[in-house]
Legacy VTK file of the C-alpha trace (Angstrom):
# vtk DataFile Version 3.0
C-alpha trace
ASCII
DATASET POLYDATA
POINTS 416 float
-1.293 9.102 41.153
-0.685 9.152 37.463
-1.290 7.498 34.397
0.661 6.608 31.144
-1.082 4.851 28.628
1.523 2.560 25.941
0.757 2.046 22.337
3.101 3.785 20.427
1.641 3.169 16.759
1.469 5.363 13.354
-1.544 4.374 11.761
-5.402 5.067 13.088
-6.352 1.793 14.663
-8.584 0.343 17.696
-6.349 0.409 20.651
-4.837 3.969 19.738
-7.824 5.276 19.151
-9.030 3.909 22.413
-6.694 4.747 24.932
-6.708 8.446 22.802
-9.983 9.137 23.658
-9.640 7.587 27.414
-6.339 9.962 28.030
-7.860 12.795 26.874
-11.314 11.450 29.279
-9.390 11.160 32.146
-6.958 14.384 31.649
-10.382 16.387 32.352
-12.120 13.997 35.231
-10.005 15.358 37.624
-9.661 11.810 39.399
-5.560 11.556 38.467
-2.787 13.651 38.591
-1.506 13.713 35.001
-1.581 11.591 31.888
0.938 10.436 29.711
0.997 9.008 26.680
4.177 6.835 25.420
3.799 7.315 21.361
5.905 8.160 18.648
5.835 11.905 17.809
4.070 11.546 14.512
1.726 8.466 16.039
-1.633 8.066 15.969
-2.455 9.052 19.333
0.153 11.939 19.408
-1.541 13.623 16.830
-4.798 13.217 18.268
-3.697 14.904 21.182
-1.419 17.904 19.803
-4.019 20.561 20.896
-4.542 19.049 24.408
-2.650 20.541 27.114
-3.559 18.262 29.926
-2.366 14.847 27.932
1.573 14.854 28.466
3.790 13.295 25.404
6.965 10.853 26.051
8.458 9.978 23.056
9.148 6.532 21.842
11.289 5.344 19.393
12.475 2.163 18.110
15.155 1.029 20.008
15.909 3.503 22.949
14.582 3.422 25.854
11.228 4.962 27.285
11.304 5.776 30.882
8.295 5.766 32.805
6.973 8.366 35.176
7.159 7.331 38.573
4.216 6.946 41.071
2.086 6.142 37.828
-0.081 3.003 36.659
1.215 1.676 33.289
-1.777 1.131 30.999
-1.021 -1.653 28.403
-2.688 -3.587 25.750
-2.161 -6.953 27.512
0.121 -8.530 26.317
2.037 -12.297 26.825
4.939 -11.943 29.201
7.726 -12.950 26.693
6.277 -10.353 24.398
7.514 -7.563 26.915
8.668 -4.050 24.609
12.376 -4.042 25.238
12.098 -0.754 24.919
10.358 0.027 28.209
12.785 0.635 31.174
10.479 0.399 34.419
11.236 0.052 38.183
10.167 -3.025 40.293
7.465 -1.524 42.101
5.691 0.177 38.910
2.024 -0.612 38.793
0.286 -2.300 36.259
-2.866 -2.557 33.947
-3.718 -4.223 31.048
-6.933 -4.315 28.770
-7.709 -7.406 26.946
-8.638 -5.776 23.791
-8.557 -8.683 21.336
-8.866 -12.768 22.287
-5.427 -13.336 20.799
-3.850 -11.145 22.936
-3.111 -13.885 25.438
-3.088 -16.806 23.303
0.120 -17.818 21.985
0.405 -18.915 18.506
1.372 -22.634 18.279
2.952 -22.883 15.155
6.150 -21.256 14.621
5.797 -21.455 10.302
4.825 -19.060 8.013
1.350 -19.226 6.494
0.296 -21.755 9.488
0.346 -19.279 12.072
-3.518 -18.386 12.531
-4.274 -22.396 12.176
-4.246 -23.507 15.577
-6.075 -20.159 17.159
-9.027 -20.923 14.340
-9.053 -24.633 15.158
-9.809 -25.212 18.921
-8.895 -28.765 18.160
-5.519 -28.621 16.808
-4.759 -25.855 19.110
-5.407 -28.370 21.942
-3.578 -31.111 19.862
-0.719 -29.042 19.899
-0.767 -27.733 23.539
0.977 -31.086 24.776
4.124 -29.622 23.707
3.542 -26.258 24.946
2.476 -27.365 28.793
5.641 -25.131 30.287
4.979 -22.417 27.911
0.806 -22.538 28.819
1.590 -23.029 32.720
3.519 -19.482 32.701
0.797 -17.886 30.811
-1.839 -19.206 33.270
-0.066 -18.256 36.075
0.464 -14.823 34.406
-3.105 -13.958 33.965
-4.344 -15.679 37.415
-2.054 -13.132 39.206
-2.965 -10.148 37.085
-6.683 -11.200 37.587
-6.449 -11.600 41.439
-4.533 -8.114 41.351
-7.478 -6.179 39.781
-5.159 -5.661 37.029
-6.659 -7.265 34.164
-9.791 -6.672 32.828
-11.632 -7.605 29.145
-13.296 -5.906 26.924
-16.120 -8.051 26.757
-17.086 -11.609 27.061
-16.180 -13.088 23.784
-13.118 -12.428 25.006
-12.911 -13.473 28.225
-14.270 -17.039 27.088
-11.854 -17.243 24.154
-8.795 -16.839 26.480
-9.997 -18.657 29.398
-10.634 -21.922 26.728
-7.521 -21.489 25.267
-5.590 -21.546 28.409
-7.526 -24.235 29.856
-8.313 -21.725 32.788
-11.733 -22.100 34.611
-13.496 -19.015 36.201
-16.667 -17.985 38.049
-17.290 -13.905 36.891
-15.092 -11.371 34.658
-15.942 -8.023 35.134
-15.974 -6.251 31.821
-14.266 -2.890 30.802
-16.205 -2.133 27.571
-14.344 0.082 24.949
-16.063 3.347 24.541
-17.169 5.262 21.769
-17.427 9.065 21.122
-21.245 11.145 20.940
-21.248 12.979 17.708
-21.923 16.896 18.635
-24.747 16.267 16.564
-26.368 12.858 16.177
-28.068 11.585 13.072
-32.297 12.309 13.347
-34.275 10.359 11.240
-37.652 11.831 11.605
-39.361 8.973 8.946
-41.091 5.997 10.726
-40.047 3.858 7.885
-37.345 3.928 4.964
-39.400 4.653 2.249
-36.728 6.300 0.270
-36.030 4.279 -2.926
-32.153 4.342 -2.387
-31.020 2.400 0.516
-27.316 3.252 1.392
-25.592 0.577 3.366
-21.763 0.889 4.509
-19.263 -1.879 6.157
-16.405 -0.160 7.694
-13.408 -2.064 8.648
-10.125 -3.426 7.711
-9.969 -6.016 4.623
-7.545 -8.537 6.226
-7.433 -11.884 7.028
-10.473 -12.401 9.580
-12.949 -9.683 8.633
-12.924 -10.589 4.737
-14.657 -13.976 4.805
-17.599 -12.789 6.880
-17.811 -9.810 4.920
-17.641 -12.026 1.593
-20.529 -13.769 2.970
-22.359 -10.588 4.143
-22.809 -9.093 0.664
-23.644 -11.987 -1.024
-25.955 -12.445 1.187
-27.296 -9.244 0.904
-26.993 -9.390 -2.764
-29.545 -12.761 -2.560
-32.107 -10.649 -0.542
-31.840 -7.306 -2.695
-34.012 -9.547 -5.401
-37.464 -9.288 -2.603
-37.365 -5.577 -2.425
-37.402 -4.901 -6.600
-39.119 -1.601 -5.563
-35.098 -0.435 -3.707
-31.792 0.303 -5.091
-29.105 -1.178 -2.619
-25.795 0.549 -2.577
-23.046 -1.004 -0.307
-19.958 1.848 0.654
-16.891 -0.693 1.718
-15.104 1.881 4.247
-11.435 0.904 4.670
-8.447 -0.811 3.110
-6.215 -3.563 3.417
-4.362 -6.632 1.972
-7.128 -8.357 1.373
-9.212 -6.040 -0.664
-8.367 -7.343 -4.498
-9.722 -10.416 -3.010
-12.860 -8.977 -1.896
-13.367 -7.392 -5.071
-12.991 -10.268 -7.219
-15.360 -12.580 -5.289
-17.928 -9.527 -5.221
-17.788 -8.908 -8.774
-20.855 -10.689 -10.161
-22.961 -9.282 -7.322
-25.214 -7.952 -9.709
-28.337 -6.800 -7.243
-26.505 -4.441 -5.424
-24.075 -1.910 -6.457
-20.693 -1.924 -4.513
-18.486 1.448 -4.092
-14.918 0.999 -2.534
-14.098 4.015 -1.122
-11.070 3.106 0.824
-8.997 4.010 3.647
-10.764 7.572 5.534
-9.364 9.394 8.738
-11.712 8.704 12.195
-13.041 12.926 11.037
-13.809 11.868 7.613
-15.558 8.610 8.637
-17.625 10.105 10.760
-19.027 12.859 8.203
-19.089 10.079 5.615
-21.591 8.054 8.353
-23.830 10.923 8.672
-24.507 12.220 5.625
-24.411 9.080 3.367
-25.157 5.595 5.327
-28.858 4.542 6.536
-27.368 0.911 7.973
-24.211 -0.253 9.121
-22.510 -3.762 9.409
-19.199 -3.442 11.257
-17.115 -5.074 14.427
-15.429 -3.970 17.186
-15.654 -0.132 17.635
-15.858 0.543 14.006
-19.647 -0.801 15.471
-20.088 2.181 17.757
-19.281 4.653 15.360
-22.311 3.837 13.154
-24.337 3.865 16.551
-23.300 6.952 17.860
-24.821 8.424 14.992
-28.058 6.128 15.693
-27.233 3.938 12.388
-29.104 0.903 13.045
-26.077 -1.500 12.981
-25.371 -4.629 12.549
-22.277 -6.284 14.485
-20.599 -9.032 12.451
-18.215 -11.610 13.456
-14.902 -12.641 12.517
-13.191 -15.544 11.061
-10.270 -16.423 8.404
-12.002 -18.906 7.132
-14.802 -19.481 4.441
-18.016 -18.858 6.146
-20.265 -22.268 5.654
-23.841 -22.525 6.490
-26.473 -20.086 7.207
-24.785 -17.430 10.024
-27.025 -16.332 12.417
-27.189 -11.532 11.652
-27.608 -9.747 14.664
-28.081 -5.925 15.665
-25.638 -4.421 17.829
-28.266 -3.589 20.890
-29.152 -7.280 21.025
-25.413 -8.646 22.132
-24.631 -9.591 25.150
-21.878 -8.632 28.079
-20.188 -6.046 25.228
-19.416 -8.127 22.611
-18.505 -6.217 19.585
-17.295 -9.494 17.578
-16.424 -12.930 18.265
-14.709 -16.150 16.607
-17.470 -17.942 14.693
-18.689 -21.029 15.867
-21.007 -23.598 15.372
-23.295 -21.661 17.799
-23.220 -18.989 15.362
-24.917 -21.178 12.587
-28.635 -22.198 12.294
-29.921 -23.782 8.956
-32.529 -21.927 7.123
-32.269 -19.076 9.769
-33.998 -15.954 8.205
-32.084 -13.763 10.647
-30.800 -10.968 8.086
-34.197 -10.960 6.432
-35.840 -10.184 9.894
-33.257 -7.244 10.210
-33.864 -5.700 6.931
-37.494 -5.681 7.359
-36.849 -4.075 11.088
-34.889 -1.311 9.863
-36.747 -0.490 6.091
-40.080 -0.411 7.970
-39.578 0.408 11.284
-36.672 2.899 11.269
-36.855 5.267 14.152
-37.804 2.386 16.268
-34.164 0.081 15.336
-32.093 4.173 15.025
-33.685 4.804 19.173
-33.052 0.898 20.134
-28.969 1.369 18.157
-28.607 4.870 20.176
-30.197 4.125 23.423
-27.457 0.778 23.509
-24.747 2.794 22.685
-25.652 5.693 25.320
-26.037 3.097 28.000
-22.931 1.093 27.609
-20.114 2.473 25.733
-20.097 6.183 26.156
-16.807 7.750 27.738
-18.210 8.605 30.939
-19.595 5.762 31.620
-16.408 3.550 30.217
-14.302 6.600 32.049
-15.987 5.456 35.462
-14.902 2.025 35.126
-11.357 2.606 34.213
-11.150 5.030 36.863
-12.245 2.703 39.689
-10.562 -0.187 38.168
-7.493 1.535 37.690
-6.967 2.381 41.620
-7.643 -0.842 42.580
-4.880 -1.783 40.687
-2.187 -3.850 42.305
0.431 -5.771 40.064
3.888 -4.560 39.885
6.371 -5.405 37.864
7.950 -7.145 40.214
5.171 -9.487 40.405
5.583 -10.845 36.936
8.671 -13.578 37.516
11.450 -13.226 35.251
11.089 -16.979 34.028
7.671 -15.438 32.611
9.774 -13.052 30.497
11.911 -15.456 28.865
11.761 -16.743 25.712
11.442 -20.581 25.607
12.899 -22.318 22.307
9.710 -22.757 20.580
9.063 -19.557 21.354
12.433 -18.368 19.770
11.842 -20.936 17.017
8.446 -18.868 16.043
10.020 -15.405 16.282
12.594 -16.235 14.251
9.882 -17.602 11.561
8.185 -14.464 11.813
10.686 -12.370 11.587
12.266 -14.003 8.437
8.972 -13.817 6.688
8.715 -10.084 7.018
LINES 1 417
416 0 1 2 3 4 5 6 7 8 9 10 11 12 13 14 15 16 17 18 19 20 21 22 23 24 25 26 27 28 29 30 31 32 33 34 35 36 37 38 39 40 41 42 43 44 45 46 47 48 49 50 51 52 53 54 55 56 57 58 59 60 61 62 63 64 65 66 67 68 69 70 71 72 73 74 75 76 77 78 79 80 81 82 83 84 85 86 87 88 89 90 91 92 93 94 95 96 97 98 99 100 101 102 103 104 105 106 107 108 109 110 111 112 113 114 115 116 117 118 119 120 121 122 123 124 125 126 127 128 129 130 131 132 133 134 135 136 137 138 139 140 141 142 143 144 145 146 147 148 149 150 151 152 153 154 155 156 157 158 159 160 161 162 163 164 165 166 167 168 169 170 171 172 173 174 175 176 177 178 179 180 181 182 183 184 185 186 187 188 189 190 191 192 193 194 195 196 197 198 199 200 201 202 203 204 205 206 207 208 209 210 211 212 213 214 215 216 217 218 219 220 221 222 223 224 225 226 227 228 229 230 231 232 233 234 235 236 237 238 239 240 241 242 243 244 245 246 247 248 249 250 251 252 253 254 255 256 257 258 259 260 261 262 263 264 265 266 267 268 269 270 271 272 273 274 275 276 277 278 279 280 281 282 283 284 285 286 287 288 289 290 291 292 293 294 295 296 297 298 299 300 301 302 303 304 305 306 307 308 309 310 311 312 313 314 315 316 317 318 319 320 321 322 323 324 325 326 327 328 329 330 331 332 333 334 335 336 337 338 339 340 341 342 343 344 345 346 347 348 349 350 351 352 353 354 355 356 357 358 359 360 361 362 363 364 365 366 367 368 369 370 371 372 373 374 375 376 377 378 379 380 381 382 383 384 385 386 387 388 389 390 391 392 393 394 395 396 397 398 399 400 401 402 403 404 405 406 407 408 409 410 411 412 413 414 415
């Protein structure tokens, strides 16, 4: 049996990066045939794989047709049905996979108009307002995921986003089995030999994207750290924002009077360059998703954030990474989230400045345990030949685009 991973995109993101480092995992476990990666030739994960010759190339481009090898098991990103690539040219009986790797992923987007998109996914109520119109559209999509489910053929990356989905598609269940997304061990892990931080400069570091729903909670983050910089007058907090995006003039001009800590933006860095900027420079981390596991692969005591696009209100409850629960790396904030008066990211800060080894170990030891590629490699493997959706299995009517459907492409498309 083989396997051919799909994600054919240029720029260093999570899902390239992931099913990068799980090609090149399983092109050395000896459990498949051969891998296959469907990228462009200058994508992300074909350059990350150049230099490997067990990790087979098939070109995609925009437009022509990508045939897949046969007797293989097509790992996607799931995806909704509708949203097939027209690009791919498959046979009936080609087996299937997909990774929930984001709680949108299945969700469809009720409102077809620029700028409004993102409403109904942030607002559980309007999104259920404005289901009654969709109950064709939903019914597909539940059916969809109930077959890939009882096929062993859909799996999520943790439970944020298993609940997120099964909510928004008014889908109940008993128990999701998780396939966490893995990280990679440094050859050589950070040591902190100190017991405590007692080093005057204290270099913190968020590294993500600046768009839409990591901004706010980052917003939020600083000036909260800013407000708790004034109780340690004997520390000089620096703050390294790792990574770019449409959102970062924003960021900067709502950060700009944070006059307690002092704020370096660095920008955009390659996965290599991250990763020596981590080690050398960065005693704490705030991060989400896997950008989360690189700071704990180094044993960076981290701190997972959540996400939102919306103006964080109220006191959010901080939490470190090795205290989440069933792999979640980052969730839609909630009124669960929230706790007046907590003292949450005080508690942290005192953790890590005077009891570093102990929160570096605890960040490590989590990571080791739960998201390293063997262990993520084992559970892919297994997962993957118990596999049993074809293509065939997903009925055509699923494929098509309904008129709202149409309606919202069109929107999109005419606002690029």
């Amino acid at each position: 049996m083989n396997v051919c991973f799909y994600f054919p995109y240029f720029k260093d993101a999570g899902v390239n990066v992931l099913f990068s480092r799980m090609a090149k995992s399983l092109s050395v476990s000896g459990n498949f045939e051969n891998i296959y990666v469907v990228d462009y030739l200058d994508g992300s994960i074909a350059r990350s794989i150049a230099e490997l010759p067990g990790v087979i190339l098939i070109e995609f481009r925009d437009g022509h047709t990508v045939n897949i090898p046969e007797k293989s098991i097509l790992v996607m990103q799931s995806l909704l049905p509708y949203n097939w690539p027209k690009e791919l040219n498959i046979k009936s009986n080609q087996l299937l996979f997909f990774w929930n790797l984001h709680p949108w992923n299945l969700v469809p987007s009720l409102l077809p108009l620029p700028g409004l998109r993102d409403l109904p996914r942030n607002s559980y109520f309007i999104y259920c307002l404005l289901s009654i119109f969709y109950i064709p559209l939903l019914y597909k999509i539940r059916s969809f995921v109930k077959n890939a489910i009882s096929s062993n053929s859909l799996a999520f990356m943790d439970e944020s986003n298993a609940n997120y989905t099964f909510s928004h598609l008014f889908l109940r269940y008993n128990e999701v089995e998780f396939l966490p997304v893995p990280g990679e061990v440094p050859a050589a892990s950070k040591t902190i030999p100190l017991t405590s931080m007692d080093k005057i400069d204290f270099n913190i570091a968020w590294l993500g994207r600046l768009c839409d729903f990591k901004s706010p909670i980052l917003i939020y983050t600083l000036e909260k750290i800013n407000g708790l910089a004034r109780e340690y007058d004997n520390r000089k907090f620096k703050v390294f924002i790792i990574g770019d995006g449409p959102l970062e003039s924003l960021v900067k001009r709502a950060t700009q009077n944070l006059k307690n800590i002092e704020i370096e933006f660095i920008g955009h860095k390659s996965l290599n360059e991250v990763r020596i900027f981590l080690s050398s420079n960065v005693d704490m981390l705030f991060a989400m998703g896997t950008s989360a596991l690189e700071g704990a692969s180094f044993g960076i005591p981290t701190c997972l954030l959540d996400f939102t696009s919306e103006r964080v209100r109220g006191d959010y409850i901080f939490r470190m990474l090795y205290d989440t629960k069933n792999f979640d790396l980052g969730h839609s904030i909630s009124n669960s989230d929230i706790s007046k008066e907590n003292r949450s990211l005080n508690n942290i800060f005192s953790k890590v400045l005077f009891d570093y080894s102990s929160e570096s170990k605890k960040t490590y030891d989590y990571f080791v345990n739960n998201h390293t590629i063997d262990v993520v490699n084992e559970l892919l493997s297994n997962k993957l030949l118990e596999s049993r959706l074809t293509y065939e299995d997903i009925s055509s009517d699923y494929l098509k685009l309904s008129k709202l459907v149409r309606v919202y492409k069109y929107f999109r498309t005419y606002k690029g």
